[in-house]
SEDRENGU-600419 format. One record per residue (C-alpha): residue number from 0; residue in three letters; chain; y, z, x. Coordinates in nm, 2 decimals, decimal comma. Each point is the difference from the previous one (the first is absolute). Example, Ala and Ser with C-alpha at 12.3 -4.5 7.8 and 13.67 -1.06 7.14 Angstrom:
<koltis>
+-----+------+------+--------+--------+--------+
| pos | code | unit |     c2 |     c3 |     c1 |
+-----+------+------+--------+--------+--------+
|   0 |  ALA |    A |  -0,45 |   0,78 |   1,23 |
|   1 |  SER |    A |   0,34 |  -0,07 |   0,14 |
+-----+------+------+--------+--------+--------+
</koltis>
This chain:
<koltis>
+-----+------+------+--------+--------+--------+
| pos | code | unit |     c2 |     c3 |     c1 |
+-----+------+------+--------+--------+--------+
|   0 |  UNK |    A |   0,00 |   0,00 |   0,00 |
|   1 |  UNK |    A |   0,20 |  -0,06 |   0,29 |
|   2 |  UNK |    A |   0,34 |  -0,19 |  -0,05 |
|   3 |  UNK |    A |   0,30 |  -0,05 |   0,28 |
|   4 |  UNK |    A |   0,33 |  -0,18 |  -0,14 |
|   5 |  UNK |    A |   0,05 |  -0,01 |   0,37 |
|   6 |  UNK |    A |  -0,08 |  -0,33 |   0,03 |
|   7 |  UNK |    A |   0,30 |  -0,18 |   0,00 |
|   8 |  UNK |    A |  -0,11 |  -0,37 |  -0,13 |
|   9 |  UNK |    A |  -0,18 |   0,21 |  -0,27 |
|  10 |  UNK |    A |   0,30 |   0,20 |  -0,06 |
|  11 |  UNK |    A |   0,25 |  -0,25 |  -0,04 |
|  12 |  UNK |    A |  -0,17 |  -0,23 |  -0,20 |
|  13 |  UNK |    A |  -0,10 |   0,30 |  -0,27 |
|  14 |  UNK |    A |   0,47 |   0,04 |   0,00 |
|  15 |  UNK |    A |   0,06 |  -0,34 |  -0,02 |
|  16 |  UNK |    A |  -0,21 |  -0,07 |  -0,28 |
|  17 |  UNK |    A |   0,08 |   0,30 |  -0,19 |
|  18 |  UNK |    A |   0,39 |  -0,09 |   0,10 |
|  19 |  UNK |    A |  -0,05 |  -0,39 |  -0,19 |
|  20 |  UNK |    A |  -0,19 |   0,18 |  -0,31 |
|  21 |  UNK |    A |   0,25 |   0,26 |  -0,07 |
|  22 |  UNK |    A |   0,27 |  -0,29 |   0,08 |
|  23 |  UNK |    A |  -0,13 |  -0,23 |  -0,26 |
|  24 |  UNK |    A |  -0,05 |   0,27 |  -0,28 |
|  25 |  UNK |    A |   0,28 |   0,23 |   0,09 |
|  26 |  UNK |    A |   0,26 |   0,12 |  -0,25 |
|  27 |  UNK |    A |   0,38 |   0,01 |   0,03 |
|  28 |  UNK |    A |   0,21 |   0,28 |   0,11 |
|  29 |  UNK |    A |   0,27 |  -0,05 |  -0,24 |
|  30 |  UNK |    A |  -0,23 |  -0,06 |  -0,29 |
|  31 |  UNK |    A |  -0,24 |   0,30 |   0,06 |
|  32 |  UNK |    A |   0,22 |   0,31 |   0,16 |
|  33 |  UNK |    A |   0,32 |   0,15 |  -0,06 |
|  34 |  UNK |    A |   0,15 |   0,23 |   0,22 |
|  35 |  UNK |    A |   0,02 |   0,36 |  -0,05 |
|  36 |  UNK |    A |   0,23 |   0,12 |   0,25 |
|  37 |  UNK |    A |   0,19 |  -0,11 |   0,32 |
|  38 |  UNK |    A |   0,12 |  -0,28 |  -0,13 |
|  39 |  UNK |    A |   0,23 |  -0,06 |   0,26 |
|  40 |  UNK |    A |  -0,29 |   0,02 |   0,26 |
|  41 |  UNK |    A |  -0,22 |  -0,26 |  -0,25 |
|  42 |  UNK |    A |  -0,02 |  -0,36 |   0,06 |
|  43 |  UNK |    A |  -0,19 |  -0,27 |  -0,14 |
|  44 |  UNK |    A |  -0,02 |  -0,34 |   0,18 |
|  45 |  UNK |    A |  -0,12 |  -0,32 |   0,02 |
|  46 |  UNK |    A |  -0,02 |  -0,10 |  -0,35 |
|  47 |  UNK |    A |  -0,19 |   0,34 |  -0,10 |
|  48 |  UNK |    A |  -0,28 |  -0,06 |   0,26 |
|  49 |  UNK |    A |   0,14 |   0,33 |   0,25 |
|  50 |  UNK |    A |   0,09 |   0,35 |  -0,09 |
|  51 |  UNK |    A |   0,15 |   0,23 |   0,26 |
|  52 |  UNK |    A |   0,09 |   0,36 |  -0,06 |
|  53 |  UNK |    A |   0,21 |   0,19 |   0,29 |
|  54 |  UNK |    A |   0,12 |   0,37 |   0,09 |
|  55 |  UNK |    A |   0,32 |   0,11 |   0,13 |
|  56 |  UNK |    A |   0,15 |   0,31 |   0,05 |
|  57 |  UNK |    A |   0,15 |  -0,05 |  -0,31 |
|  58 |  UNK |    A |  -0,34 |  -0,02 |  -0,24 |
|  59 |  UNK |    A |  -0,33 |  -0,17 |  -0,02 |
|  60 |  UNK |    A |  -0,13 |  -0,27 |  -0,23 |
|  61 |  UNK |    A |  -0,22 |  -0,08 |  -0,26 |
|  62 |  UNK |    A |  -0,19 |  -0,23 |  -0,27 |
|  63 |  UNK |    A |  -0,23 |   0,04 |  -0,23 |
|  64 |  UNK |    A |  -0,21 |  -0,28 |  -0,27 |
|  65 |  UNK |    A |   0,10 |  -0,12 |  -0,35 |
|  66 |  UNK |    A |  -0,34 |   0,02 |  -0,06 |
|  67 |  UNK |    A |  -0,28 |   0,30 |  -0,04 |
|  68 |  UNK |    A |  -0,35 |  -0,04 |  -0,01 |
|  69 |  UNK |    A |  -0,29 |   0,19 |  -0,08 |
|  70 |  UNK |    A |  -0,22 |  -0,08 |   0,31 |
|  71 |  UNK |    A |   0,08 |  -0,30 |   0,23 |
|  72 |  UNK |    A |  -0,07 |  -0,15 |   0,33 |
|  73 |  UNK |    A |   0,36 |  -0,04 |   0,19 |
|  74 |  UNK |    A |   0,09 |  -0,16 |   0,26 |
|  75 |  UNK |    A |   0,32 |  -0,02 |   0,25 |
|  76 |  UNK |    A |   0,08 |  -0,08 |   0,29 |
|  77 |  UNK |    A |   0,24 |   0,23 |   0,23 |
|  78 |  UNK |    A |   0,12 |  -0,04 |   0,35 |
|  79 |  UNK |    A |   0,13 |   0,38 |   0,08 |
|  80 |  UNK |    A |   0,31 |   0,10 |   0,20 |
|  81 |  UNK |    A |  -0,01 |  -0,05 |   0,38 |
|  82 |  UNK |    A |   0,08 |   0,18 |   0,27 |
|  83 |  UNK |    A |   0,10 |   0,35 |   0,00 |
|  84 |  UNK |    A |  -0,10 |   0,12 |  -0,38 |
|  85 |  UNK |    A |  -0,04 |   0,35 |   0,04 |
|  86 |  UNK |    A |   0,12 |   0,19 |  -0,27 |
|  87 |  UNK |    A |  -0,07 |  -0,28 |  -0,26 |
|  88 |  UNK |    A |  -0,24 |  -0,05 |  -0,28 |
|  89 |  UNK |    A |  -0,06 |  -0,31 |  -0,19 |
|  90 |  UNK |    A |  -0,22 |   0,04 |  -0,33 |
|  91 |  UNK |    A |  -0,22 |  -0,24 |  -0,17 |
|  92 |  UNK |    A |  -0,16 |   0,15 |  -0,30 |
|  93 |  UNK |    A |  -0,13 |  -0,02 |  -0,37 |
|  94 |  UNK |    A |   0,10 |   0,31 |  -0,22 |
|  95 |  UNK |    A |   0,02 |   0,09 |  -0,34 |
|  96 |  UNK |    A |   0,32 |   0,25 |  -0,17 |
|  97 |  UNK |    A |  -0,03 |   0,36 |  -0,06 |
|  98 |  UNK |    A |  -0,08 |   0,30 |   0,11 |
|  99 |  UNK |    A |  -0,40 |  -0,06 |   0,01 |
| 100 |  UNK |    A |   0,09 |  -0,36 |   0,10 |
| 101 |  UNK |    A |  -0,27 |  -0,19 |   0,20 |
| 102 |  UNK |    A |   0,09 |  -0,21 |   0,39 |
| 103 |  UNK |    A |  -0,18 |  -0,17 |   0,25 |
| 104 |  UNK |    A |   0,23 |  -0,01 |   0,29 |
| 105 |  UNK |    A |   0,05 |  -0,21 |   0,31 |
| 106 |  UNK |    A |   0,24 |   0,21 |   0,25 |
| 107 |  UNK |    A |   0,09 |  -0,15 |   0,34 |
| 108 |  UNK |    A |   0,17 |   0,28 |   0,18 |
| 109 |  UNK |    A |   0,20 |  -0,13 |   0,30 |
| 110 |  UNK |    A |  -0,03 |   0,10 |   0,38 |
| 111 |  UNK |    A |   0,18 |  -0,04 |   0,35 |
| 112 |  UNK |    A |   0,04 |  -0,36 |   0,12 |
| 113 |  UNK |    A |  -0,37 |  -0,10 |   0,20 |
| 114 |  UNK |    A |  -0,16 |   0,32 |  -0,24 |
| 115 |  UNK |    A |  -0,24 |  -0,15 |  -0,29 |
| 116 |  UNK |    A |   0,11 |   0,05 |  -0,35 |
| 117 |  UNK |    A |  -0,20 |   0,26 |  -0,23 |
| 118 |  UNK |    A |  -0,16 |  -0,18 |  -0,31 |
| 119 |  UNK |    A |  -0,01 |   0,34 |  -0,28 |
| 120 |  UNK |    A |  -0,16 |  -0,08 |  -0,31 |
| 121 |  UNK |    A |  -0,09 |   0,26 |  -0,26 |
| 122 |  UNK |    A |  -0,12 |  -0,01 |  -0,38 |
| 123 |  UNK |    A |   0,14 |   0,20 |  -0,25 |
| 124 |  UNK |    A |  -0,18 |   0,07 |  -0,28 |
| 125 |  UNK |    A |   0,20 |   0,19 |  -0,38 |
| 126 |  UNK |    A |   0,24 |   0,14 |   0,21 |
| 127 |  UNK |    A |  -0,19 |   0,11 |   0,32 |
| 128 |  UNK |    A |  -0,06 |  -0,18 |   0,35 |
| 129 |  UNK |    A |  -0,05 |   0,16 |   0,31 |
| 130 |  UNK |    A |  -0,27 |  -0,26 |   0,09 |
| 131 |  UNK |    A |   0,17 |  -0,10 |   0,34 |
| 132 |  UNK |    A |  -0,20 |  -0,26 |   0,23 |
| 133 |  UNK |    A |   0,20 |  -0,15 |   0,29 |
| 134 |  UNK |    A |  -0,03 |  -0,29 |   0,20 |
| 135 |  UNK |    A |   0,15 |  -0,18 |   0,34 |
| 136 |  UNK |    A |   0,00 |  -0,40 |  -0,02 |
| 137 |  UNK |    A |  -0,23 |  -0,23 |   0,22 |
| 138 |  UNK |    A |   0,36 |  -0,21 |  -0,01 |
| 139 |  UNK |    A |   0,37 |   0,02 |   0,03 |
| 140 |  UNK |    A |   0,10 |   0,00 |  -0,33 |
| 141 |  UNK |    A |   0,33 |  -0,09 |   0,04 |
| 142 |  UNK |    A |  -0,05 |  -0,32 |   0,24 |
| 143 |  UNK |    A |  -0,10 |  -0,17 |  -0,32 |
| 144 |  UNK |    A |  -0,07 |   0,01 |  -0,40 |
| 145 |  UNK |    A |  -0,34 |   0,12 |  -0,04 |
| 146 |  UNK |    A |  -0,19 |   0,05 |  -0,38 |
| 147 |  UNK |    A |  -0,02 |   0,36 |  -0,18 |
| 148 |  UNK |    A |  -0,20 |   0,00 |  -0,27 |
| 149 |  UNK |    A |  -0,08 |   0,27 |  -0,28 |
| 150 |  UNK |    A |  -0,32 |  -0,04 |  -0,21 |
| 151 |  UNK |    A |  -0,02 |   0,20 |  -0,30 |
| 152 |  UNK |    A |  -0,23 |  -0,04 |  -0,23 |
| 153 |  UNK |    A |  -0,30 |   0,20 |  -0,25 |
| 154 |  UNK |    A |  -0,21 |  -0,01 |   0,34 |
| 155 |  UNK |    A |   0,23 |   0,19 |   0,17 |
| 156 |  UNK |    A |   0,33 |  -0,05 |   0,25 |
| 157 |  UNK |    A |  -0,03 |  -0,20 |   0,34 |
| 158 |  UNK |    A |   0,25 |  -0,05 |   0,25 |
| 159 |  UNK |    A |  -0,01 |  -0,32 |   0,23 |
| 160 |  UNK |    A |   0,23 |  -0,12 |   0,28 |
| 161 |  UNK |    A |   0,01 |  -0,37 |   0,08 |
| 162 |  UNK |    A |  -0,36 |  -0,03 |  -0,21 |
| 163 |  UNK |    A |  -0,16 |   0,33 |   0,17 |
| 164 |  UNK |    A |  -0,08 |   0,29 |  -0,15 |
| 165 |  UNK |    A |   0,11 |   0,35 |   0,13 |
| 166 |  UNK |    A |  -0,05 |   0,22 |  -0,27 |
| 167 |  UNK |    A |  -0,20 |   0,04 |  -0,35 |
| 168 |  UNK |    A |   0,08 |   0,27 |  -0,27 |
| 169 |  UNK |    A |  -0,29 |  -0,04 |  -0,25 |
| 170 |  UNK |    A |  -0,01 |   0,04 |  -0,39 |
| 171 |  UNK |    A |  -0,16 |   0,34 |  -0,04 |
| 172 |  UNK |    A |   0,09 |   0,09 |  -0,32 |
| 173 |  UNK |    A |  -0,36 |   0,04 |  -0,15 |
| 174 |  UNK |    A |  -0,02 |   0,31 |   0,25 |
| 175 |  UNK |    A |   0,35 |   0,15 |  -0,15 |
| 176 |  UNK |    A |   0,18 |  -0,14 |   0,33 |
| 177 |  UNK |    A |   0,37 |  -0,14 |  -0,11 |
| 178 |  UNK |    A |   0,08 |  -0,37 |   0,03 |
| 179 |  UNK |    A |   0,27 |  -0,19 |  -0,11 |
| 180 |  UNK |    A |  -0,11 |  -0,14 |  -0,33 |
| 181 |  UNK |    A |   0,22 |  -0,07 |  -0,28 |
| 182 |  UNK |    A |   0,37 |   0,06 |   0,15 |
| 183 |  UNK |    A |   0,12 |  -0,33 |   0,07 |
| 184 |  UNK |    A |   0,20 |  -0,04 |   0,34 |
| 185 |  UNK |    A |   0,30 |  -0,19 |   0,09 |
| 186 |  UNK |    A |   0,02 |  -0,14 |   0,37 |
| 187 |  UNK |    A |   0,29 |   0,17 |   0,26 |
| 188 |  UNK |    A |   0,12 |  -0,04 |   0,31 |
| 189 |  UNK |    A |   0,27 |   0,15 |   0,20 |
| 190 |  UNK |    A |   0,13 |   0,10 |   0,37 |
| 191 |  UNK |    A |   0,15 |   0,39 |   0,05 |
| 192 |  UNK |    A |   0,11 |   0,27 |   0,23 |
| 193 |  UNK |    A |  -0,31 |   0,19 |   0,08 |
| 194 |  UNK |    A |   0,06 |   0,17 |   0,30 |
| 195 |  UNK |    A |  -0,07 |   0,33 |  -0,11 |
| 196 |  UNK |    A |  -0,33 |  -0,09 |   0,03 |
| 197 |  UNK |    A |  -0,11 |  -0,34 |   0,05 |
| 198 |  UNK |    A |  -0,02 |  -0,01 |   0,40 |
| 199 |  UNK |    A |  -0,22 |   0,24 |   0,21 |
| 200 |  UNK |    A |   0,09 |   0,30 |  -0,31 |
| 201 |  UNK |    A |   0,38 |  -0,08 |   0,00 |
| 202 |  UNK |    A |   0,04 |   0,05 |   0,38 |
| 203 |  UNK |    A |   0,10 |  -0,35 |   0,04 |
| 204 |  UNK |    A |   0,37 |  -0,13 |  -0,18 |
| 205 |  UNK |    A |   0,14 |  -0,30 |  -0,10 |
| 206 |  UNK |    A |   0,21 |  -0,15 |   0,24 |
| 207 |  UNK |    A |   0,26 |  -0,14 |  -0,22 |
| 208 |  UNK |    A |   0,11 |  -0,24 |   0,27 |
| 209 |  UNK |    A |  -0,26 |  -0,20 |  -0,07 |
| 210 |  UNK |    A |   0,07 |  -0,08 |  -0,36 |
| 211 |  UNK |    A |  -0,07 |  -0,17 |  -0,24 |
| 212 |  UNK |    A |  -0,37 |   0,04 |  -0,01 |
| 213 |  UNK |    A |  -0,13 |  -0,30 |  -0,18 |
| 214 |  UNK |    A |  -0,28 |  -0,07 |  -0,14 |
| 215 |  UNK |    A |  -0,13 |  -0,34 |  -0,16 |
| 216 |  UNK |    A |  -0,20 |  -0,14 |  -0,25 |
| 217 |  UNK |    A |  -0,19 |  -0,30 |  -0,14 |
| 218 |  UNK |    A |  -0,26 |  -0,14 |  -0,19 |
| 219 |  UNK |    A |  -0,04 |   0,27 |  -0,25 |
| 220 |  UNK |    A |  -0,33 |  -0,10 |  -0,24 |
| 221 |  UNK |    A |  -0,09 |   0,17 |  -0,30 |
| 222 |  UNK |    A |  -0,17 |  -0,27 |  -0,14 |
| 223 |  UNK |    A |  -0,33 |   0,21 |  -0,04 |
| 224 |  UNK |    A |   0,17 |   0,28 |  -0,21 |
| 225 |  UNK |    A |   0,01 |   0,15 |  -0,33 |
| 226 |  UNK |    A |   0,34 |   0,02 |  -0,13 |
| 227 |  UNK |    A |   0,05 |   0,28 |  -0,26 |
| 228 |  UNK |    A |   0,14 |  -0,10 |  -0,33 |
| 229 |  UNK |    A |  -0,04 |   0,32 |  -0,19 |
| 230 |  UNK |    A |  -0,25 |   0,32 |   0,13 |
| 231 |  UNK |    A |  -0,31 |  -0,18 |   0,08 |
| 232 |  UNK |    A |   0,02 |  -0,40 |  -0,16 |
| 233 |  UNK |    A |   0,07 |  -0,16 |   0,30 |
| 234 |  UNK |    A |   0,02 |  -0,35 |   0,11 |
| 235 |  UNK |    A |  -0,39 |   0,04 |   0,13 |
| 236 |  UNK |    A |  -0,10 |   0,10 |  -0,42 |
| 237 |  UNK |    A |   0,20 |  -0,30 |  -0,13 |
| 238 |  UNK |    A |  -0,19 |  -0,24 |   0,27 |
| 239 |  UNK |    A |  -0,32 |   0,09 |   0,13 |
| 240 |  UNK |    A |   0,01 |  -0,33 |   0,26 |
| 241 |  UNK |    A |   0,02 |   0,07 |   0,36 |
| 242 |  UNK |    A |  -0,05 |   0,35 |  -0,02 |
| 243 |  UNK |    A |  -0,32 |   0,05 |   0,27 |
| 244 |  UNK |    A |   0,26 |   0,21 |   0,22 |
| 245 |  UNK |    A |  -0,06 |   0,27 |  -0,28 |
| 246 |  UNK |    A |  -0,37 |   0,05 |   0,12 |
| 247 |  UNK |    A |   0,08 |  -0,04 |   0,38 |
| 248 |  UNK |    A |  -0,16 |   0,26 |   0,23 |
| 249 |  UNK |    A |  -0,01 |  -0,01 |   0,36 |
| 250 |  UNK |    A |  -0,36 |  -0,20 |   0,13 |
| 251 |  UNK |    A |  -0,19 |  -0,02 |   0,29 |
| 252 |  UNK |    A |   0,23 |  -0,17 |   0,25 |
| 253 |  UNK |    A |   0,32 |   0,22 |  -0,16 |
| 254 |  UNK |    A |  -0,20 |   0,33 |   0,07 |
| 255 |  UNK |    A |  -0,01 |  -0,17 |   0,34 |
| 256 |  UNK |    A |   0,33 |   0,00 |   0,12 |
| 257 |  UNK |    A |   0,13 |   0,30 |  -0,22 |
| 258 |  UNK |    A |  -0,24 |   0,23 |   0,28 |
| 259 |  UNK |    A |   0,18 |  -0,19 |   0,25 |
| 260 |  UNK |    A |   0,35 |   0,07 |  -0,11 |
| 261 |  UNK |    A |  -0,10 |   0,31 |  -0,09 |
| 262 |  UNK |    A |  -0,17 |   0,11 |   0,37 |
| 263 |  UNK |    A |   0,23 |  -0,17 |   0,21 |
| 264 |  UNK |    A |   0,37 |   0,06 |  -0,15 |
| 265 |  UNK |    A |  -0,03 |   0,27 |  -0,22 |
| 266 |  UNK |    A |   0,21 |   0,30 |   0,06 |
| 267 |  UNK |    A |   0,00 |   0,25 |  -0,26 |
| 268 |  UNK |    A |  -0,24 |   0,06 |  -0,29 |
| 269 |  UNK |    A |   0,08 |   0,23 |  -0,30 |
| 270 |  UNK |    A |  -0,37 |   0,09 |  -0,03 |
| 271 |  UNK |    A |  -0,04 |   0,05 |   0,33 |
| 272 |  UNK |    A |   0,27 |   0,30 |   0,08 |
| 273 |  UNK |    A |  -0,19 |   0,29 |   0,02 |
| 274 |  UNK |    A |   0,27 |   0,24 |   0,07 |
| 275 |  UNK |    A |   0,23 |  -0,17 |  -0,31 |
| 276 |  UNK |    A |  -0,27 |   0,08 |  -0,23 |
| 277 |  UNK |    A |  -0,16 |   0,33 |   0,12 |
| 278 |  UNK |    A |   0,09 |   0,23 |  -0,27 |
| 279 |  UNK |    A |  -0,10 |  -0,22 |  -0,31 |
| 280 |  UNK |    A |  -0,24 |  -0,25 |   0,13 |
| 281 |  UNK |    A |   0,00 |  -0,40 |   0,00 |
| 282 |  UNK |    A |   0,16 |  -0,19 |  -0,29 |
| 283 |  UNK |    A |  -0,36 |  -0,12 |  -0,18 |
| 284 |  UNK |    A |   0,04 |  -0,35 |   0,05 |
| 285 |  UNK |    A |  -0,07 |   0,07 |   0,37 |
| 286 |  UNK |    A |  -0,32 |   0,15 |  -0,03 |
| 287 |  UNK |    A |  -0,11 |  -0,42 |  -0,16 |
| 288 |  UNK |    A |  -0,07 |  -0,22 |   0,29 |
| 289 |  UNK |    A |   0,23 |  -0,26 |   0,07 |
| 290 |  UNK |    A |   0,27 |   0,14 |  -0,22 |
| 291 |  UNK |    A |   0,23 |   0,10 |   0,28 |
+-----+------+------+--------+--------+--------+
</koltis>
């Protein structure tokens, strides 16, 4: 079950095909987002084909989707800010409204020019998260766009980068484990101060020389998603075609390279900090294999 991305021919023809899918089926900027905040630090270019958000010293930015859906498989491409980003955080997530509200979140948390960027993801399930994994990249992501992709869906929630996936959160309900279900979720995205917290525990500021911190995007797809009409009728009950991403589960080969991300650039597990959870014990989805 090994697998090793580190093959460069291998490697870059998996990004350039995924690049000239998501090209041909992507969506438009100014036709699917609006922005929420930081409006002044918002642009969209190139006919609606490129999104970037920046931080100043002033504020941050953010955007989130006309739409919601109740389950999807997203896609977007995102080329993070360069150089010196410690301090930053840019946010890529699904989440629902409320104070149980449901979110499966991409964080990028910045670093020190030539330092690798943290990828944080966490689930949050009516109200509660605390089901941290962390990640370094096998890539600079900020030399070039590269493909994040949330699947949600009955099965449970994957996340893939550039077609890999790094993590699984499976559909446990049957054993009284939350999963996001019925709340549908609106996609966000947004750049902010975090350097309280977001480099080496806060030790690390922003330099504010170095702004604006930009990030970009493109290619956003959410052509395999079920947008939310009212509660649970969705685009997926009106029209039933093209729905197989609704049953998709990671096979063989996927299983494959998940234990290679997961061995080789993992760098914090939720269900694996002892010391965090010594008092109470493991959240229960730990104690299911592969669940973490």
């Amino acid at each position: 079950m090994a697998f090793s991305p580190s093959n460069a021919s291998l490697g870059l023809q998996i990004s350039l095909l995924l690049s000239f899918l998501m090209a041909v089926f992507a969506g438009r900027f100014n036709d699917d987002f609006y922005f929420t905040w930081g409006e002044s630090n918002s642009q969209i270019l190139n006919n609606g084909d490129l999104l970037t958000l920046s931080l100043n010293k002033v504020c941050g930015s953010g955007f989130q989707s006309k739409n919601q859906y109740l389950y999807a498989k997203i896609d977007m491409q995102i080329k993070l800010v360069p150089g010196n980003s410690a301090g930053t955080v840019t946010a890529y997530y699904l989440s629902s409204q409320g104070q149980n509200h449901d979110e499966i979140d991409f964080e990028f948390l910045g670093n020190l020019s030539g330092d690798p960027y943290i990828l944080h993801t966490n689930v949050f399930c009516q109200g509660k998260g605390n089901r941290e994994q962390q990640f370094y990249l096998w890539f600079d992501p900020t030399a070039d766009f590269h493909t994040y992709t949330i699947l949600w869906n009955p099965q449970g929630i994957i996340f893939y980068v550039d077609g890999i996936p790094i993590r699984e959160f499976k559909n446990l309900e049957s054993r009284g484990i939350a999963f996001p279900s019925y709340q549908p979720m609106k996609l966000y995205s947004s750049i902010w101060d975090a350097d309280n917290w977001a480099t080496r525990g806060g030790l690390v500021k922003i330099d504010w020389t170095q702004a604006p911190f930009t990030a970009s995007y493109r290619n956003f797809n959410d052509n395999n998603g079920c947008v939310s009409y009212w509660g649970t009728i969705t685009s997926c009950t009106t029209n039933s075609n093209n729905n197989g991403w609704l049953l998709q589960t990671l096979d063989y080969s996927d299983q494959g390279k998940l234990k290679w991300v997961q061995d080789n650039y993992m760098i914090y597990n939720y269900c694996k900090d002892s010391s965090r959870f010594a008092q109470g014990g493991f959240p229960p989805e730990c104690y299911v294999s592969n669940n973490y």
